[in-house]
Backbone as CSV, one residue per row, in Angstrom:
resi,resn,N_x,N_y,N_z,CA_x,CA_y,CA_z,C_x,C_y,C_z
1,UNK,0.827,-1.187,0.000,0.000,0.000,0.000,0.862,1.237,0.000
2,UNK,0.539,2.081,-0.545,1.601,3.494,-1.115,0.340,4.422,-0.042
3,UNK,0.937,5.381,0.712,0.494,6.146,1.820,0.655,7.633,1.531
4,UNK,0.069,8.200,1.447,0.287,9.430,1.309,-0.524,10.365,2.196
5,UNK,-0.363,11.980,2.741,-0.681,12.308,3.775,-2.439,12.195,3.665
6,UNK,-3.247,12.470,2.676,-4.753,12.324,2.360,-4.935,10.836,2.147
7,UNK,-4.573,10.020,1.353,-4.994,9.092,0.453,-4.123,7.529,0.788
8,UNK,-4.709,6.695,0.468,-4.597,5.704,0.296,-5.191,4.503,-0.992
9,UNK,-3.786,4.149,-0.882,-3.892,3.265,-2.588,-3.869,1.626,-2.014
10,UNK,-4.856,0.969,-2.802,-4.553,-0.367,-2.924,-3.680,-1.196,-3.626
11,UNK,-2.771,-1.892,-3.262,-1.374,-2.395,-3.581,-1.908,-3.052,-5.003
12,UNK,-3.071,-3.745,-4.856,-3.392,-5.035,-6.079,-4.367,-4.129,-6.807
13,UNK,-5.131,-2.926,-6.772,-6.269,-3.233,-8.275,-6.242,-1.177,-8.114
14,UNK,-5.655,-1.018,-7.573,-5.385,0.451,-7.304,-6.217,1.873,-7.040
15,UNK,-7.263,1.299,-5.963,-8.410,1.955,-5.947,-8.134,2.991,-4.694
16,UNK,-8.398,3.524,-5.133,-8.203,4.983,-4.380,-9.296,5.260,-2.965
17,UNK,-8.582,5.498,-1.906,-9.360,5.909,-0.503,-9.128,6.571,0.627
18,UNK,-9.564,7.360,1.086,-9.814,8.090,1.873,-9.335,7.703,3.524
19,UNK,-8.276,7.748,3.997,-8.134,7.123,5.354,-9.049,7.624,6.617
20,UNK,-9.583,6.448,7.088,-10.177,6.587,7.997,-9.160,5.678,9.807
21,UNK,-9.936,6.392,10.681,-9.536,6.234,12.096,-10.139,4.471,12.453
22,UNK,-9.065,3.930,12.586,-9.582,2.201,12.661,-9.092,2.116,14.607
23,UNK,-10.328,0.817,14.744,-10.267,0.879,16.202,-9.780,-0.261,16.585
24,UNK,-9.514,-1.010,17.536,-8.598,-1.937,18.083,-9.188,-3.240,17.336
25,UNK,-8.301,-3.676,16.615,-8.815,-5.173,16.332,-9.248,-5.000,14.758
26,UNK,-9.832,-3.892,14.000,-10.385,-3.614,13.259,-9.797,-3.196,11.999
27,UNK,-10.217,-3.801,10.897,-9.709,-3.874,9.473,-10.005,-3.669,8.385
28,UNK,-9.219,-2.139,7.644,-9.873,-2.259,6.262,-9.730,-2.507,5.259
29,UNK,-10.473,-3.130,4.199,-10.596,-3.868,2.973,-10.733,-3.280,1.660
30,UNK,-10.111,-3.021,0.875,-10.553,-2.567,-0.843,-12.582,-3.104,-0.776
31,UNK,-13.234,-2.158,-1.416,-14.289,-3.081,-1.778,-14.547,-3.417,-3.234
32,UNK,-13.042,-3.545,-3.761,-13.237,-3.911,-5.269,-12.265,-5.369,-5.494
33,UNK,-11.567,-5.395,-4.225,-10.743,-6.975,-3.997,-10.649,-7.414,-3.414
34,UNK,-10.879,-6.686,-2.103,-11.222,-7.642,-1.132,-10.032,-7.441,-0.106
35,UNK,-9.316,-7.158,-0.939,-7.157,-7.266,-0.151,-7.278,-6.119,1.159
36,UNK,-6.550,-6.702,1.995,-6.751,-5.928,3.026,-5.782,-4.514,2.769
37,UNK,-6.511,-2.975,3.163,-5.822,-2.014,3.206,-4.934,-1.560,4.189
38,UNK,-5.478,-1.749,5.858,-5.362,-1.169,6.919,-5.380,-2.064,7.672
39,UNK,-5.319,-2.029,8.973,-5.355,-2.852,10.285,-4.829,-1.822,11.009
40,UNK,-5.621,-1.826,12.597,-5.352,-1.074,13.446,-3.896,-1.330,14.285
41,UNK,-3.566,-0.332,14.951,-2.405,-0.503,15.293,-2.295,-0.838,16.578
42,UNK,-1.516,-2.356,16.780,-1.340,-2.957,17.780,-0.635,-2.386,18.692
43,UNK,0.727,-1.527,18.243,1.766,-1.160,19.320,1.632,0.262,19.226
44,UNK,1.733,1.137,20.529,1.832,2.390,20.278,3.258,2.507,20.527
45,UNK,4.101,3.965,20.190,5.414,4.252,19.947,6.277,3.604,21.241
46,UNK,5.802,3.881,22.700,6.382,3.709,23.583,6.783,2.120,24.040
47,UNK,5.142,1.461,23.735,5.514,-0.191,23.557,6.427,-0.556,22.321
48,UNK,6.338,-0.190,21.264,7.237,-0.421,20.358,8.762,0.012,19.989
49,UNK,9.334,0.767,21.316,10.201,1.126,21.512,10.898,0.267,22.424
50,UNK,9.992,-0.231,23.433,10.148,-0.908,24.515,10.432,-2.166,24.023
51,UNK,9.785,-3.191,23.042,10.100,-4.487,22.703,11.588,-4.374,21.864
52,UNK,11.391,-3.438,21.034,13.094,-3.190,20.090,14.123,-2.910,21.350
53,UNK,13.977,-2.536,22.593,15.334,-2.865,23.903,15.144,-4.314,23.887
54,UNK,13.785,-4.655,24.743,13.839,-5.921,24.772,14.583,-6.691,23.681
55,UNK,14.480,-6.797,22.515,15.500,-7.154,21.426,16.717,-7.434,21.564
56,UNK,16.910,-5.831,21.390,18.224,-5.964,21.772,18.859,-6.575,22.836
57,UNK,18.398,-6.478,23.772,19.140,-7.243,25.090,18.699,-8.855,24.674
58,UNK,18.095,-9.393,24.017,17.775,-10.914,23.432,18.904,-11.259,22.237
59,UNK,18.956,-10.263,21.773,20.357,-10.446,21.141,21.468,-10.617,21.199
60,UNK,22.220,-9.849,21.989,23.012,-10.175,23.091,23.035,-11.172,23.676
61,UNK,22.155,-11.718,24.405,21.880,-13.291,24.915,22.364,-14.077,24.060
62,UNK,21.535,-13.964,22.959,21.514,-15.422,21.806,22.965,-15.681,21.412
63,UNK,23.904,-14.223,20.951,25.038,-14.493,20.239,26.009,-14.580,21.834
64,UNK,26.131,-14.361,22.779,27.168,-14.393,23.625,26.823,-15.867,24.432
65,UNK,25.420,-16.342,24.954,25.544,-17.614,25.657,25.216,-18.856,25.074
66,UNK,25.637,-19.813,25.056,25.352,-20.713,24.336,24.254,-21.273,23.290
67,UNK,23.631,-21.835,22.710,22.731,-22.333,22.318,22.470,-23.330,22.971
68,UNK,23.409,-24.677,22.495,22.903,-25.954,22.999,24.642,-26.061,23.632
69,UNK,24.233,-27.234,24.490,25.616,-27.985,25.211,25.644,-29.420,24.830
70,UNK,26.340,-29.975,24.184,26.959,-31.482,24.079,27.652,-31.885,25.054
71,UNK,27.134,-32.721,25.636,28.419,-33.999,26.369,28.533,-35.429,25.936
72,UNK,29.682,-36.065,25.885,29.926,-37.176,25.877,31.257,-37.579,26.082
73,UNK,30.651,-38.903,27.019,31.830,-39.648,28.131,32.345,-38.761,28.803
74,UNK,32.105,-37.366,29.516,32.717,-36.657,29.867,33.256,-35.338,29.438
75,UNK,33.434,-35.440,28.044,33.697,-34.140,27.262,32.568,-33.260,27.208
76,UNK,32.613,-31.649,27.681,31.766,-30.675,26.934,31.902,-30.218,25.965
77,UNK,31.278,-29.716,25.313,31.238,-28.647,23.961,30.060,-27.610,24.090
78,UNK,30.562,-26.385,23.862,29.423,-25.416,24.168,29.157,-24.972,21.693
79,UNK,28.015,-24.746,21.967,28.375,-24.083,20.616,27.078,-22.714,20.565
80,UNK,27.453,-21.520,20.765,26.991,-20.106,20.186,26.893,-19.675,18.954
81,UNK,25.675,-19.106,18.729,25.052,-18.489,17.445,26.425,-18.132,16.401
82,UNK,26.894,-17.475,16.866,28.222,-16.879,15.630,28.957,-17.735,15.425
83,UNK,29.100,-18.824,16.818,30.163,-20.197,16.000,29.742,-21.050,15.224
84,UNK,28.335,-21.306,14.987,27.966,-21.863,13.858,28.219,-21.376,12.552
85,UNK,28.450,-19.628,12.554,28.397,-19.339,11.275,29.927,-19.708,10.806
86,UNK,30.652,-19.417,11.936,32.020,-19.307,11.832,32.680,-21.014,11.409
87,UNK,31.998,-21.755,11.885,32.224,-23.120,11.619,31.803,-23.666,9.931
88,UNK,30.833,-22.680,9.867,30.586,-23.287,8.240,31.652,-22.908,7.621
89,UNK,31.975,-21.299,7.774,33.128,-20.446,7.054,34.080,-21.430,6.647
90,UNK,34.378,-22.209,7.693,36.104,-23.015,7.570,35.920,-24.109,6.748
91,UNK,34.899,-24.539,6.353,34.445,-25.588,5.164,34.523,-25.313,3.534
92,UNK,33.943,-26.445,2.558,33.879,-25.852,1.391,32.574,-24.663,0.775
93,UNK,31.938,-24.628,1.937,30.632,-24.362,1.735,30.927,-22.648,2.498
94,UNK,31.844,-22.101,2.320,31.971,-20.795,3.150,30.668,-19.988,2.327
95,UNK,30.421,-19.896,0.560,29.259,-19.488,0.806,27.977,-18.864,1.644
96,UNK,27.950,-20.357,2.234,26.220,-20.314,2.571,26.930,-19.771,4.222
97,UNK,28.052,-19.941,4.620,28.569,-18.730,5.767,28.055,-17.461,5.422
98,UNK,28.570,-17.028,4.409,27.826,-15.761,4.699,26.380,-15.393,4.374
99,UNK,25.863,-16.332,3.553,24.335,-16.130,3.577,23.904,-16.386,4.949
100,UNK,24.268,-17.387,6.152,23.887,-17.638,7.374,24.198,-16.420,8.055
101,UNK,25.401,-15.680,8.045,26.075,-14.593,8.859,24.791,-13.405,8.151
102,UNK,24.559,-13.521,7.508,23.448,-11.858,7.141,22.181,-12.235,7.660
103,UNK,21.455,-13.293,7.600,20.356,-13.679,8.021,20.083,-14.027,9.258
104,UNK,20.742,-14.372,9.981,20.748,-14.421,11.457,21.330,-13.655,12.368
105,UNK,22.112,-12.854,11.859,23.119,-12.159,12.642,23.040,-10.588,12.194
106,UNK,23.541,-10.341,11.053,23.755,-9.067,10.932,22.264,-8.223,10.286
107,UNK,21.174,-9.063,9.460,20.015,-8.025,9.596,19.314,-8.007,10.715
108,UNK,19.168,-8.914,11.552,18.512,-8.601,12.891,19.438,-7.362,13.744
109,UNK,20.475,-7.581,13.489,21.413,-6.755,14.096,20.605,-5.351,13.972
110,UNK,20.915,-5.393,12.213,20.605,-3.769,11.467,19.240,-3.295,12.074
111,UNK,17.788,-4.468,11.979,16.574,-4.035,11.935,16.624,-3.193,13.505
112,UNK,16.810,-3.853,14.535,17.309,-3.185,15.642,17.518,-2.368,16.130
113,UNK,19.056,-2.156,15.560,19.616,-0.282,15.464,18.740,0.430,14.951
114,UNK,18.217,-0.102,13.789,17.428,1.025,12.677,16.085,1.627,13.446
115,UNK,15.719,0.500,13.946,14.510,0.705,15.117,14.557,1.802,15.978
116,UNK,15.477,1.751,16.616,15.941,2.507,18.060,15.507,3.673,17.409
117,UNK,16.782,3.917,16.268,16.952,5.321,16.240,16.148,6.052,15.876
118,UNK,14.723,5.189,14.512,13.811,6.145,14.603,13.227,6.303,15.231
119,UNK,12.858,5.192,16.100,11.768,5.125,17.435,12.455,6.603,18.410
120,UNK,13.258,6.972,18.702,13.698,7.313,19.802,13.536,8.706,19.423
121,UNK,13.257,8.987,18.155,13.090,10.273,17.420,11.749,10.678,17.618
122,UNK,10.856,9.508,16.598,9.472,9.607,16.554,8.727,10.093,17.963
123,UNK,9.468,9.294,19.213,8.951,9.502,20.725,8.981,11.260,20.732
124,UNK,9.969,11.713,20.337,9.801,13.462,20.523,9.079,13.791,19.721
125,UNK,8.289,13.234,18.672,7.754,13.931,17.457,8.698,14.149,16.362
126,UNK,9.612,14.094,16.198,10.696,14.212,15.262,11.207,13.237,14.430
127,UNK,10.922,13.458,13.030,11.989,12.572,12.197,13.474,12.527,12.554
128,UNK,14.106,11.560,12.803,15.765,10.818,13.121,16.445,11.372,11.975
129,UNK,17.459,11.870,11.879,18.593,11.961,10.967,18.299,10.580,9.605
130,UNK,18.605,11.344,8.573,17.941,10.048,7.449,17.011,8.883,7.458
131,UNK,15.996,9.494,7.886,14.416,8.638,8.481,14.349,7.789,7.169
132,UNK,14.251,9.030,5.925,13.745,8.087,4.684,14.555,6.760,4.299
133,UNK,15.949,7.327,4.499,16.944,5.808,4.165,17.354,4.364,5.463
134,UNK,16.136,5.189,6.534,16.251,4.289,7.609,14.794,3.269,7.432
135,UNK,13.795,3.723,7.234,13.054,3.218,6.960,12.672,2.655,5.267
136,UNK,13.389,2.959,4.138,13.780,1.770,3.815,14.364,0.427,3.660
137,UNK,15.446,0.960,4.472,16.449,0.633,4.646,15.464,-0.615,5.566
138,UNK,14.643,-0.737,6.551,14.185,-1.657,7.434,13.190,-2.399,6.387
139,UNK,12.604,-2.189,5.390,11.470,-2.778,4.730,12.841,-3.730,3.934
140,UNK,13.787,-3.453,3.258,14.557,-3.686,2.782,15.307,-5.465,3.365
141,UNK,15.233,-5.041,4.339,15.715,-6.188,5.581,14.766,-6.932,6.102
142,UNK,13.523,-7.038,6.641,12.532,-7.737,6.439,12.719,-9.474,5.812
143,UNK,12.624,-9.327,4.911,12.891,-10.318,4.027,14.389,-11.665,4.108
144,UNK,15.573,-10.864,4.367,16.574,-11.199,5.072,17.084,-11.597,6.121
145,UNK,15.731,-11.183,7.364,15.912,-11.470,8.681,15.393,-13.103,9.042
146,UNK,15.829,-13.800,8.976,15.415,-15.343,8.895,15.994,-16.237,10.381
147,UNK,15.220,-15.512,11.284,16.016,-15.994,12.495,14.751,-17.471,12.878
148,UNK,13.559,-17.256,12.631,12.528,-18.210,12.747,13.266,-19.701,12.397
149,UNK,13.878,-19.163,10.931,14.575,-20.890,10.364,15.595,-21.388,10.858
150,UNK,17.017,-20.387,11.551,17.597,-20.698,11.957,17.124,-21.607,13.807
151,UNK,16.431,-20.592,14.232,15.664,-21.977,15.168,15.146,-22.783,15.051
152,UNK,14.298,-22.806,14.232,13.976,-24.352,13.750,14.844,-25.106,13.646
153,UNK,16.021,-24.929,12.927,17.204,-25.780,12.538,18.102,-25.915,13.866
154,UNK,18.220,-25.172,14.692,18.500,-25.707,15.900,17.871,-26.744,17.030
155,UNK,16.535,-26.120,16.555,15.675,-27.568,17.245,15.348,-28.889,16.532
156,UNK,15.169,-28.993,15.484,15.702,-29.743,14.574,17.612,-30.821,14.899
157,UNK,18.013,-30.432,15.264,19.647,-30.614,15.565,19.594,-31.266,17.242
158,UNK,18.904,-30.304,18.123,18.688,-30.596,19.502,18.199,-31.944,19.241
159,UNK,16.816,-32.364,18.813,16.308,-33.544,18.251,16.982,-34.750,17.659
160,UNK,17.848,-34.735,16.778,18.783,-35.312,16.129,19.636,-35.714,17.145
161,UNK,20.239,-34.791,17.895,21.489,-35.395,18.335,21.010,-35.849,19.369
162,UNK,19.913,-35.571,19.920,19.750,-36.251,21.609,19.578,-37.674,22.117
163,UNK,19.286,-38.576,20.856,19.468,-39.833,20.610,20.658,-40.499,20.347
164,UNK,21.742,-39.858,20.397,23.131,-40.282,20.432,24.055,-39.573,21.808
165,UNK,23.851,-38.676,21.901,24.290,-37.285,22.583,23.619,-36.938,23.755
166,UNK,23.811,-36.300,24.999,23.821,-35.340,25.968,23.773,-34.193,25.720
167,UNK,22.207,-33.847,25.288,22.276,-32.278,24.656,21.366,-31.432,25.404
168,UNK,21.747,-30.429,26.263,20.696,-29.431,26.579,20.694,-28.083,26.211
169,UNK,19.973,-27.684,26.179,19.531,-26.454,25.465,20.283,-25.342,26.537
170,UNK,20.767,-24.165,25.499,21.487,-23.102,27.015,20.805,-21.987,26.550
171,UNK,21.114,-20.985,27.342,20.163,-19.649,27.749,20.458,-19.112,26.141
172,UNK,21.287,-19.195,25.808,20.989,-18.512,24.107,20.192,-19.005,23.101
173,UNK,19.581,-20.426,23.822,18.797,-20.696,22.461,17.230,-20.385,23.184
174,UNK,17.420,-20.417,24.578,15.799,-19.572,24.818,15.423,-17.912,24.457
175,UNK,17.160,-17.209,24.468,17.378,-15.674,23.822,16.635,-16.127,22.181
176,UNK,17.445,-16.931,21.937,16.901,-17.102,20.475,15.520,-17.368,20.296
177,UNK,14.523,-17.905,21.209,13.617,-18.138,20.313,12.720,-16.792,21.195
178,UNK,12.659,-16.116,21.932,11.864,-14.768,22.419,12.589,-13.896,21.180
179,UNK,14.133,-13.553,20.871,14.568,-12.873,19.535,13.901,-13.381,19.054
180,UNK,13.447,-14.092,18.174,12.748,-14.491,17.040,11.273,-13.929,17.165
181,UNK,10.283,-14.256,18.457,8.943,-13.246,18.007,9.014,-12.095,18.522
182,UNK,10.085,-11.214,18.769,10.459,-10.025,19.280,10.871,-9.326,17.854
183,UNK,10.995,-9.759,17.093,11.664,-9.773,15.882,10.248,-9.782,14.578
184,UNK,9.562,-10.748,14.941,8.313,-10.168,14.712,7.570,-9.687,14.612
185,UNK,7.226,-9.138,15.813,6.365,-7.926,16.436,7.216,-6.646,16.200
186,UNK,8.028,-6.380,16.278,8.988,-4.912,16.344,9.089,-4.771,14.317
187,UNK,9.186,-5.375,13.479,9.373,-5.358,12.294,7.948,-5.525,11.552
188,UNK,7.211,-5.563,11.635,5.884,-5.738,11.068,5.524,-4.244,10.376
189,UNK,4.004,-4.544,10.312,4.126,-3.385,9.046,3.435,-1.956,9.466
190,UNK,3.144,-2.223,11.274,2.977,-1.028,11.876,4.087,-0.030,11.767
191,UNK,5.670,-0.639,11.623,6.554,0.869,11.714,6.248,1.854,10.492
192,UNK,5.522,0.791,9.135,5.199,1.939,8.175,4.528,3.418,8.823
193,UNK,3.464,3.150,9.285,2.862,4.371,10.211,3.621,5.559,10.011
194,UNK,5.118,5.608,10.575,5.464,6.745,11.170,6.104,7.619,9.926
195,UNK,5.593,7.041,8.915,5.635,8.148,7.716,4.119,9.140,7.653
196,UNK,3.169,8.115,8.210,2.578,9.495,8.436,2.318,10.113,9.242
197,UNK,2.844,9.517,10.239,2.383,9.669,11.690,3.662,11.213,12.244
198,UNK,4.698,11.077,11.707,5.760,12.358,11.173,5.396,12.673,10.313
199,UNK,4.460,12.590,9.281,4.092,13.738,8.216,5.174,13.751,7.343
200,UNK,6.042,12.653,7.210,7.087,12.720,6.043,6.672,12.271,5.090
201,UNK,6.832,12.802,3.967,6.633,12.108,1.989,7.481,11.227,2.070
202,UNK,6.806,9.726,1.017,7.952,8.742,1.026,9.197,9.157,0.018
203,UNK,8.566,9.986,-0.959,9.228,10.681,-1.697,10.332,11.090,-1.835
């Protein structure tokens, strides 16, 4: 949907409308497709400022304390979010290292920062220093942020190995999976809002 300070366009059949004030829970629809236009807004600035810390401090967790712990006959092995990426690196497959290192690591990283800073702006009423290239810049990343699969694939692995292995789960892979719907909720398509909600042209 393309937003502008009067008007609103439908993404699929391009019908032109009039924004109206939507109330909790409540959703509006093209009445020529049906496709949804609007949905009310779940987070106001201050909660949505508040879950992007929360984030961040889940982030931190995930990449500094372990994921899972291996033992056997006595031996530990700890293994953390970045040493997985770092472990593919040293293979033939360094590739898909860095496709793993952007998708788990460094756009969650970005969406994050990018968060803060407009959030922390928007809270005064004020567009952030390069709002427009920050908030593309986050729609941009969206797509890239694939932390959902990378847990799966850790629980997936937990599963696998626990039938051979001594495997328990460590405080970074519970960081990891609150990051993951923290990551959700903070990136969704309420931050569009604050283009109009600051009165900035996407322009």
């Amino acid at each position: 949907m393309t937003a502008s300070c009067a008007l609103k366009i439908c993404e699929h059949c391009d019908s032109v409308y009039t924004p109206v004030v939507l109330k909790r829970g409540e959703v509006a629809r093209c009445v020529r497709c049906a496709c949804i236009l609007d949905r009310s807004r779940r987070l106001n600035l201050q909660q949505h400022l508040a879950l992007t810390i929360a984030a961040a401090v889940m982030f931190v967790f995930a990449n500094v304390f372990p994921v899972i712990t291996i033992s056997f006959q006595g031996l530990n092995n700890q293994a953390e979010l970045w040493q997985s990426v770092s472990a593919l690196a040293q293979g033939p497959i360094s590739v898909i290292a860095i496709v793993a290192g952007i998708t788990i690591i460094v756009a969650p990283l970005l969406q994050i920062v990018l968060l803060c800073w407009v959030l922390f702006y928007a809270l005064r009423r004020r567009a952030a220093p390069g709002f427009k290239i920050c908030m593309r810049t986050l729609e941009q990343l969206r797509p890239w942020s694939m932390l959902e699969v990378c847990l799966l694939g850790v629980l997936v692995t937990v599963v696998k190995l626990a039938g051979m292995l001594d495997v328990h789960p460590g405080l970074g892979l519970w960081a990891l999976g609150m990051l993951t719907v923290l990551i959700i909720l903070i990136s969704g398509k309420d931050i569009r809002r604050l283009w109009d909600d600051l009165e900035v042209s996407p322009q």
